[in-house]
C-alpha positions in Angstrom: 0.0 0.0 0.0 1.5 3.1 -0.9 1.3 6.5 0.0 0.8 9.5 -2.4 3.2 12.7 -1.6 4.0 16.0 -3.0 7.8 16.7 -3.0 9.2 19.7 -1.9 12.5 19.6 -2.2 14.7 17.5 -5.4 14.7 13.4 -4.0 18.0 11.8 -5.0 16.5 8.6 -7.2 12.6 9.9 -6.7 11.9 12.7 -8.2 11.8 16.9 -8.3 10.1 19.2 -6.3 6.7 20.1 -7.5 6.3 16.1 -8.3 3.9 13.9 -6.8 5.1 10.2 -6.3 4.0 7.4 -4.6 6.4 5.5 -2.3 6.5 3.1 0.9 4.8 4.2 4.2 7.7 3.5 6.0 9.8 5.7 3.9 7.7 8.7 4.3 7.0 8.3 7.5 10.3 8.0 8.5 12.6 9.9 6.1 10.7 12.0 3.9 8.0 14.1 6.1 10.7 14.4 9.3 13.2 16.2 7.1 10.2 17.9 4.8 11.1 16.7 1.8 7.8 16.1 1.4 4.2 16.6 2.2 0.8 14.3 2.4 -0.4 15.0 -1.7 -4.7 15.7 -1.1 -6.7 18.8 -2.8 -5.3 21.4 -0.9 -1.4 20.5 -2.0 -2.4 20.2 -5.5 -2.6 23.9 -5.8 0.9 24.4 -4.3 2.4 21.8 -6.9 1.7 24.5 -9.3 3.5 26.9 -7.8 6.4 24.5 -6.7 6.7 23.7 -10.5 7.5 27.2 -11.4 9.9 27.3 -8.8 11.6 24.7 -9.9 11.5 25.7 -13.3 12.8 28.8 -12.5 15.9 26.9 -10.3 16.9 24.3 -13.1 17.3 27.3 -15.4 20.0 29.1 -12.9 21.3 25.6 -12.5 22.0 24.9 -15.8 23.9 28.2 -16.4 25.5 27.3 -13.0 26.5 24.1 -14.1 27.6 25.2 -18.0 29.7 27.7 -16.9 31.5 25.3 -14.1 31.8 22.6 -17.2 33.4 24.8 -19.1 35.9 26.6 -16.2 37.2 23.0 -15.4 37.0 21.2 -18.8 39.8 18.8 -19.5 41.9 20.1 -16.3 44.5 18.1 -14.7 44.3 17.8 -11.0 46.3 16.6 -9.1 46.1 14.3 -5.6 49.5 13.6 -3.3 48.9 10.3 -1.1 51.3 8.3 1.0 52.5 5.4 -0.2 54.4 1.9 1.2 58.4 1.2 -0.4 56.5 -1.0 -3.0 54.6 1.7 -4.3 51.1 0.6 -3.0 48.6 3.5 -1.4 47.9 3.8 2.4 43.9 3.7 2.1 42.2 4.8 -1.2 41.1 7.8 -2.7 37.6 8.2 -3.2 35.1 10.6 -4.5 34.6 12.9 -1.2 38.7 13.0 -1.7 38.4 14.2 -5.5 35.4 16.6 -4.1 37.6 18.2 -1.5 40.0 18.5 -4.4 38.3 20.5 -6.4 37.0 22.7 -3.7 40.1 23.2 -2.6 41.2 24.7 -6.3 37.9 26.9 -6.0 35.4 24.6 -8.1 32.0 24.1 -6.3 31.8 20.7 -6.8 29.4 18.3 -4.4 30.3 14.7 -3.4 27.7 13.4 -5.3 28.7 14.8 -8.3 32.0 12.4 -8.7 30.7 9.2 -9.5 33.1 6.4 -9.2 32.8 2.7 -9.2 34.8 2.3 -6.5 37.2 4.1 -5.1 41.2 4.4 -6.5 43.8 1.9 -5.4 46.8 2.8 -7.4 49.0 5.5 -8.6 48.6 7.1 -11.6 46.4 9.3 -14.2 42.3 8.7 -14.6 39.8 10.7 -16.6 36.7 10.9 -15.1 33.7 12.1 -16.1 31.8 15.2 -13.3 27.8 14.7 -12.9 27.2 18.0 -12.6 23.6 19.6 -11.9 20.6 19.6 -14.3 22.5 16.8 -16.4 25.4 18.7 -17.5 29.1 16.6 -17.5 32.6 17.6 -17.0 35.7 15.6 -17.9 39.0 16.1 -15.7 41.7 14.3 -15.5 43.2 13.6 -12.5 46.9 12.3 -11.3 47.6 10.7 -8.0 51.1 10.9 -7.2 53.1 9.7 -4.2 53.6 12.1 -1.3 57.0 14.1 -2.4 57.0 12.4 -6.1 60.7 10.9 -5.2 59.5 7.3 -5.4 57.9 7.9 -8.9 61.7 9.1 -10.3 62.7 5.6 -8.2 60.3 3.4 -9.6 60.7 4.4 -13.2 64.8 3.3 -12.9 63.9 0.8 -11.6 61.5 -0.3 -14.3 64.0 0.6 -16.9 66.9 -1.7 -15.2 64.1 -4.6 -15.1 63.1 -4.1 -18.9 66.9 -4.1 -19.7 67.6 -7.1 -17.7 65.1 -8.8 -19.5 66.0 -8.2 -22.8 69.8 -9.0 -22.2 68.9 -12.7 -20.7 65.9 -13.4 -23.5 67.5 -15.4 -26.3 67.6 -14.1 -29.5 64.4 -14.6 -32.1 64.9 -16.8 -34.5 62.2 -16.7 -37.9 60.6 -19.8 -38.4 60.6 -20.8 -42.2 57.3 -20.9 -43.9 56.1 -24.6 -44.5 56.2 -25.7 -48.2 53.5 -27.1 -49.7 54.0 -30.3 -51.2 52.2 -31.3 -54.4 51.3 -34.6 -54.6 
């Protein structure tokens, strides 16, 4: 049995404000009408989702400027994150959206948690595009670099990798071509 509300406030995965949806009691009861996000829909509210409509109209036009303008400020920018890393190169923790978020907030881009979607959060060093959810459906790409606190083990790791690629080609025996096979006509 569920229950019939008016939103007053944009629902995360339910709808806009102005909207009337239909969801669990337990939900409204207990999440939506304590932090009035919501109200009971009957005849009286269905004169206020008029006006809640125009309001919202009125706020997803400012957001989509809002959100162009930001797009088009941080398009294609490379950020960059310094973490602490182990003598083998491997992070201490992760880094994970609310990390990127404080990033950009940092550099003076108004840019929610929410708003970095990631699978799950980054494990390893090195360079990722990702793609910003921004407000009203608008997307930003960025590129960002994680580095290791300092950078020195970076310099370290790439002599390393270039002594390991040389070892290996000095101990790999030389190619030989094989011969095509004949055919034999019988």
């Amino acid at each position: 049995m569920k229950q019939k509300l008016l939103l007053l406030d944009d629902v995360t995965d339910l709808g806009r404000s102005g909207e009337i949806v239909e969801v669990r009691p337990g939900y409204a009861r207990n999440y939506l009408l304590p932090q009035k996000f919501a109200i009971v829909a009957n005849r009286n509210t269905l004169r206020k989702q008029q006006r809640l409509q125009e309001e919202r109209a009125k706020k997803a036009e400012i957001d989509r400027k809002e959100s162009d303008a930001l797009a088009q400020k941080i398009k294609d920018k490379l950020f960059t994150i310094e973490v602490k890393v182990d003598p083998e190169g491997h992070l201490y923790g992760s880094v994970a959206s609310a990390d990127i978020a404080d990033l950009l907030q940092k550099e003076g881009f108004p840019v929610e948690k929410k708003s970095v979607p990631l699978p799950k959060a980054i494990k390893k060093l090195g360079e990722y595009p990702l793609i910003l959810k921004l407000k009203e459906g608008v997307t930003a790409n960025i590129k960002l670099k994680i580095i290791s606190e300092g950078g020195v083990l970076e310099a370290q790791w790439a002599k390393e990798a270039a002594a390991a690629e040389a070892a290996k080609k000095a101990e790999a025996p030389p190619e030989i071509p094989e011969e095509p096979e004949q055919e034999i006509n019988r």
